[in-house]
N, C-alpha and C positions, 0 to 999 in steps of 0.2 A: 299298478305293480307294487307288491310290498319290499323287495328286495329285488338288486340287479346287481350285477358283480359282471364288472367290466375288464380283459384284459390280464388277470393275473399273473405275475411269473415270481418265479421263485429258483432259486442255485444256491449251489452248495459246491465250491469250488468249480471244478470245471465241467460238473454235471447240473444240467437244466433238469429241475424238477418239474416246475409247472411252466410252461411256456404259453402264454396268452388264454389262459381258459375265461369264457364268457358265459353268462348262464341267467335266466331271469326266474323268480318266486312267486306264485300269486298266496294273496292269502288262503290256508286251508290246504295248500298245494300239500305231496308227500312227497318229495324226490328221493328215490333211490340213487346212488351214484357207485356204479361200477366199474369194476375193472381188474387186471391181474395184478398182484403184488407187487411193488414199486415203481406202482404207476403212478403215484400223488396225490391221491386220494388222499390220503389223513395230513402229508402237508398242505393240503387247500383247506380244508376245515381249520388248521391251526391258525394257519393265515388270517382267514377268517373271521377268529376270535380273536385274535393278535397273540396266539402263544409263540408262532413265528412273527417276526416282521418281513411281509414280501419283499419284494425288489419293486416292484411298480403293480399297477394296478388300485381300481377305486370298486368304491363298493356306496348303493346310493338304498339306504334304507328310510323305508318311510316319509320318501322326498326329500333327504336329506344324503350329500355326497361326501362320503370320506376318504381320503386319499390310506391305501393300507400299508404303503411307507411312510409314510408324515404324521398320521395321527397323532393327535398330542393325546395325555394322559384322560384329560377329560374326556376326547372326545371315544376313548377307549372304555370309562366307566359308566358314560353313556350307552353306552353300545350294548355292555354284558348287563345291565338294567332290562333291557330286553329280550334276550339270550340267554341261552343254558345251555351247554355242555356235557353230553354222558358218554365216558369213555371207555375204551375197551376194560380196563381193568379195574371199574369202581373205581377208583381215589378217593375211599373212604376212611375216616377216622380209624385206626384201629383200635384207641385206648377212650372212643366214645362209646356210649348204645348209639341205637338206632333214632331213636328219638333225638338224640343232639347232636349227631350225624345232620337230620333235614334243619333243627334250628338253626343252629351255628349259622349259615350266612345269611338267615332273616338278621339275626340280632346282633352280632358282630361286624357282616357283611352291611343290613342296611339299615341296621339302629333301631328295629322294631322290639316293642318290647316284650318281655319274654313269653308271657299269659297267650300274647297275639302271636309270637310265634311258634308256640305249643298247640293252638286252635289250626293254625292252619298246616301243621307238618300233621298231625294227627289225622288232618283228616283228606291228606297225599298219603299218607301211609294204608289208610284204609282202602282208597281209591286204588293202590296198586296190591292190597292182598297181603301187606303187612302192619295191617293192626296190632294183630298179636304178638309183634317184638319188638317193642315198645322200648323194652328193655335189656334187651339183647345184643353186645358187642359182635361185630363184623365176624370173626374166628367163630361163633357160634352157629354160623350163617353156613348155605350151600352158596355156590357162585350167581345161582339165578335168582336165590334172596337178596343178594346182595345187591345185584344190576339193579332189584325194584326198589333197593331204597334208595341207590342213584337217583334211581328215575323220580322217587318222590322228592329228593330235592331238587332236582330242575323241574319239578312242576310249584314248588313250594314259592318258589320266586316270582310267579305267571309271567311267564316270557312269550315275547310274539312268537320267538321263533326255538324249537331247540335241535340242536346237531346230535345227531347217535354218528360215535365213532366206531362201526363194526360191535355192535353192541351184544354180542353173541359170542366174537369169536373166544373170547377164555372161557368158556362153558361147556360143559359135558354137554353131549348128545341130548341125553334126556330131559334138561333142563334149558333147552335153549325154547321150545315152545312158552315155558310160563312169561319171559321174558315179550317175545312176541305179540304175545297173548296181550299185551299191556299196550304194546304200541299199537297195534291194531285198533283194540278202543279207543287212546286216542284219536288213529287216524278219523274212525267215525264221528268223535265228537268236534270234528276239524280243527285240528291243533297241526300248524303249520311246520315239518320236519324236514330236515334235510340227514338221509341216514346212507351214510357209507356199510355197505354189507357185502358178502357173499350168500345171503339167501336169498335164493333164487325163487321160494316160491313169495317169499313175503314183499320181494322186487315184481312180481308180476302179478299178485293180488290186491296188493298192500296199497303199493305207492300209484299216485296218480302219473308222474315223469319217469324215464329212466335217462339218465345222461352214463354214458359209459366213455370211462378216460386211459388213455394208456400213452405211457411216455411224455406226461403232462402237458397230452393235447386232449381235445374229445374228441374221441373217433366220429359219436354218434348218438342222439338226445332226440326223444320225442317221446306222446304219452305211451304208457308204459304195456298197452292192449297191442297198439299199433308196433313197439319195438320189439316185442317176443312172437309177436306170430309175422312181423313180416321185415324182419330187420334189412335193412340198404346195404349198409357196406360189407364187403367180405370177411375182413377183421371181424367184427360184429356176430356176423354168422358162423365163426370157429371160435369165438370166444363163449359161445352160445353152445354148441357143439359139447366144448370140451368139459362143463360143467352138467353136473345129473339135476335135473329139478323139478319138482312135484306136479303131478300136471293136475 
């Protein structure tokens, strides 16, 4: 098992956001994780990565147990050493290019130097289809250029594992496929993802898991053939219902 994530909860005054969520990774795995909006989804990825700190809950990667309230700072820089993050809205540079956009956390972030981190952004940039903007500030960018040079920095770093937070949703219509398009090839090349979405068809093609959460419990979790064509719980099946999705 490369990841296991025991128990999580999370509040925010007198609202439980995540109350006990449990879930296992193998390597290679693609979990989709679904659900209606403010259901806690993107607070459990924050958790996660410790952009929140939970209330309790551990997290045991790579045979190794981290408590997600107690972590001390090392064992947090260890962590994102392995990990990448791509968020709904880019969190890109706007007064870099694209090119020192992907460097920037090789050589600042993990002291590589610069040649080495030029060789290897260069060639995440090409792998997701922006070679050619090289030189190119974010504003000069469509949104689903943008998502891929995201995405070529968290691949720029090779993380075991990387989290798409709804990596689509600020995207016009027509530019949410290139994006896709990209994590797809990952999924192929087995790169181990855990992605919070509302695409329904790339949750039932794409991903090997689907875990669907609502009210910061999971309704309901198993592979992702067997959750669209024969979903258990009722909730499941009207939350299934009430979204359109490609067949």
């Amino acid at each position: 098992m490369m990841l296991e994530i025991r128990d999580v909860k999370k509040g925010f005054d007198s609202l439980q956001v995540l109350d006990g969520i449990s879930f296992d990774v193998n390597k290679s795995d693609v979990v989709a994780i679904l659900g209606p909006s403010g259901s806690g989804k993107t607070t459990l990825f924050r958790c996660l990565n410790f952009l929140e700190k939970a209330d309790s809950g551990t997290m045991v990667f790579d045979g190794r147990t981290f408590d997600l309230n107690k972590a001390t700072k090392a064992d947090i820089a260890e962590l994102r050493k392995k990990t990448a993050f791509v968020f709904q809205n880019y969190n890109l540079f706007l007064n870099k290019t694209v090119l020192d956009n992907v460097t920037l956390g090789l050589t600042a972030g993990a002291g590589m130097k610069k040649h080495d981190a030029v060789a290897i952004a260069k060639q995440m940039l090409e792998k997701v289809g922006m070679a050619d903007k090289l030189s190119s500030y974010p504003s000069q960018l469509s949104g689903g250029q943008q998502q891929r040079v995201a995405i070529a920095r968290a691949l720029a770093s090779k993380p075991e594992i990387i989290f798409f937070d709804e990596p689509t949703s600020a995207l016009d219509p027509e530019l949410i496929g290139e994006v896709l398009n990209v994590m797809r090839q990952l999924a192929e090349e087995g790169m181990t993802m855990l992605v919070v979405t509302h695409e329904m068809s790339f949750a039932r093609n794409v991903s090997s898991k689907v875990i669907f959460i609502e009210d910061g419990h999971i309704v309901e979790a198993g592979p992702s053939k067997e959750f669209f064509a024969n979903p258990k719980e009722e909730r499941t099946k009207a939350f299934l219902r009430s979204i359109e999705y490609e067949s």
